[in-house]
C-alpha positions as CSV (number, residue, x, y, z in Angstrom):
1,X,-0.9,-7.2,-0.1
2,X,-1.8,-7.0,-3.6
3,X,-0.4,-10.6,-4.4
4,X,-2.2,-12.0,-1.3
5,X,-5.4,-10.2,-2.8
6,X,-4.9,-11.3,-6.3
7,X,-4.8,-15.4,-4.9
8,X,-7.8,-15.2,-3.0
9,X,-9.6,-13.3,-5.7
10,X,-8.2,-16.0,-8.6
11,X,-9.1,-18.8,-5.8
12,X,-12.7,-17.4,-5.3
13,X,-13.4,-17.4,-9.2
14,X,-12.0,-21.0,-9.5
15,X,-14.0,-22.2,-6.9
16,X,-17.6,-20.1,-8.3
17,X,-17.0,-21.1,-11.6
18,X,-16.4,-24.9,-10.6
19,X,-19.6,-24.8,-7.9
20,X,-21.8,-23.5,-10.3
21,X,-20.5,-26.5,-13.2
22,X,-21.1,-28.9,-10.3
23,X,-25.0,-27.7,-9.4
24,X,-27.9,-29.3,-11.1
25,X,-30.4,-27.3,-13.3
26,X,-33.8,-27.1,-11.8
27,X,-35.5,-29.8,-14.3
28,X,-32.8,-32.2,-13.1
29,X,-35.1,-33.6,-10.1
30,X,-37.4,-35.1,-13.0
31,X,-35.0,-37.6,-13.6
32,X,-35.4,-39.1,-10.2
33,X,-39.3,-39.6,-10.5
34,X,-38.3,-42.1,-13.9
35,X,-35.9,-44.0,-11.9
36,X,-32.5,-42.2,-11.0
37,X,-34.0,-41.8,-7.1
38,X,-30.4,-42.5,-5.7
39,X,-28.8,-39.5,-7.6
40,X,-28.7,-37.2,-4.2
41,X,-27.6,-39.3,-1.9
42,X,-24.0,-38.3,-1.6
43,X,-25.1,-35.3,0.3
44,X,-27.8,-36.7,2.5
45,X,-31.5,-36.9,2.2
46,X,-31.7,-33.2,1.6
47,X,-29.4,-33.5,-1.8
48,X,-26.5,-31.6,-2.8
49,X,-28.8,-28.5,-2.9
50,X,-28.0,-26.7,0.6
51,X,-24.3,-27.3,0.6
52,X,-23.7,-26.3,-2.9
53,X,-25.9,-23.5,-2.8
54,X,-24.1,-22.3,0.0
55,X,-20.6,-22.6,-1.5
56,X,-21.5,-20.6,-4.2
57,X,-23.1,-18.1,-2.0
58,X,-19.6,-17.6,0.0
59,X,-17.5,-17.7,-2.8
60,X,-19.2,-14.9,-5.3
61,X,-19.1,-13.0,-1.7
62,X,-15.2,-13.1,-1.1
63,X,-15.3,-13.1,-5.4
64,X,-17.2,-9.1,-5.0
65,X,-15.7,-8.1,-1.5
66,X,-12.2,-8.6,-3.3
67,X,-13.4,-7.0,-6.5
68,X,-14.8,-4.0,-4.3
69,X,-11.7,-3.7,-2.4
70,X,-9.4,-4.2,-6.1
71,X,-11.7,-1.1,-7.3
72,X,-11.3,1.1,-4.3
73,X,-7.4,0.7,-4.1
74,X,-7.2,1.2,-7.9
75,X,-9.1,4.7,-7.7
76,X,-6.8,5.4,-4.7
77,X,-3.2,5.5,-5.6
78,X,-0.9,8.1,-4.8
79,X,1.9,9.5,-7.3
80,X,2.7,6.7,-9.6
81,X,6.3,6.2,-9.7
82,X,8.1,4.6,-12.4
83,X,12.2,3.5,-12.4
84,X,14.4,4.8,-15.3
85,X,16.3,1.4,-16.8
86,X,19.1,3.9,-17.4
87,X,19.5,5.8,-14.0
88,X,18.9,2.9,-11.9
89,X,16.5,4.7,-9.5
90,X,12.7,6.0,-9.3
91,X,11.5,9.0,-11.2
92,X,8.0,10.6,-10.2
93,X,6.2,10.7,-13.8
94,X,4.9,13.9,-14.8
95,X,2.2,15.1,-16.7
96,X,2.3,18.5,-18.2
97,X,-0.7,20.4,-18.2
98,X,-1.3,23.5,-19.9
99,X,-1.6,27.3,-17.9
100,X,-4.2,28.7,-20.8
101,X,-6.9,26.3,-22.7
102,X,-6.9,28.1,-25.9
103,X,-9.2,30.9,-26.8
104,X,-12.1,29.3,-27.9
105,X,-13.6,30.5,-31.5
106,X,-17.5,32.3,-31.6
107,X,-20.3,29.9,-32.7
108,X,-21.8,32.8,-34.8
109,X,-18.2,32.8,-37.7
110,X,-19.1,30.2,-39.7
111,X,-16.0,29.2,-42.2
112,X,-16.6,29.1,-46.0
């Protein structure tokens, strides 16, 4: 599931990243008033704006969604296992923690 994940979320920033490249800036229509009228017609009558815009909406919205879902599966994993190259099979890793925390030293002893 993680692989399948991991695509989509590469696919998604491919495609954002390329959309956004592709869009025109918004002083890009001034060329068409000095002569380049026949720029946006590709797209239609209405431009390339709509259907771009769109894109770009649906792709940075699978780009979070899979981001979120990344996140929330990262913070949820259970006992991390790990395999020993010289045993061949999985150990459960182990952190040792401490019973006591030290005793901790008075603020009011001040070393000289």
């Amino acid at each position: 599931m993680t692989t399948v994940l991991l695509v989509i979320y590469l696919l998604a920033a491919a495609g954002l990243i390329g959309l956004v490249l592709i869009q025109q800036g918004k002083g890009a229509d001034m060329g068409a008033s000095f002569g380049a009228g026949a720029s946006n017609t590709v797209f239609g009558a209405s431009g390339s704006g709509n259907f771009l815009t769109r894109m770009t909406a649906i792709c940075a919205t699978i780009f979070f969604i899979v981001a979120l879902v990344f996140g929330n599966m990262a913070t949820h994993k259970t006992e991390s296992q790990w395999v020993d190259p010289t045993q061949g099979q999985a150990v459960e890793a182990a952190v040792e923690v401490p019973s006591e925390l030290p005793a901790e030293k008075s603020g009011d002893e001040i070393p000289q």
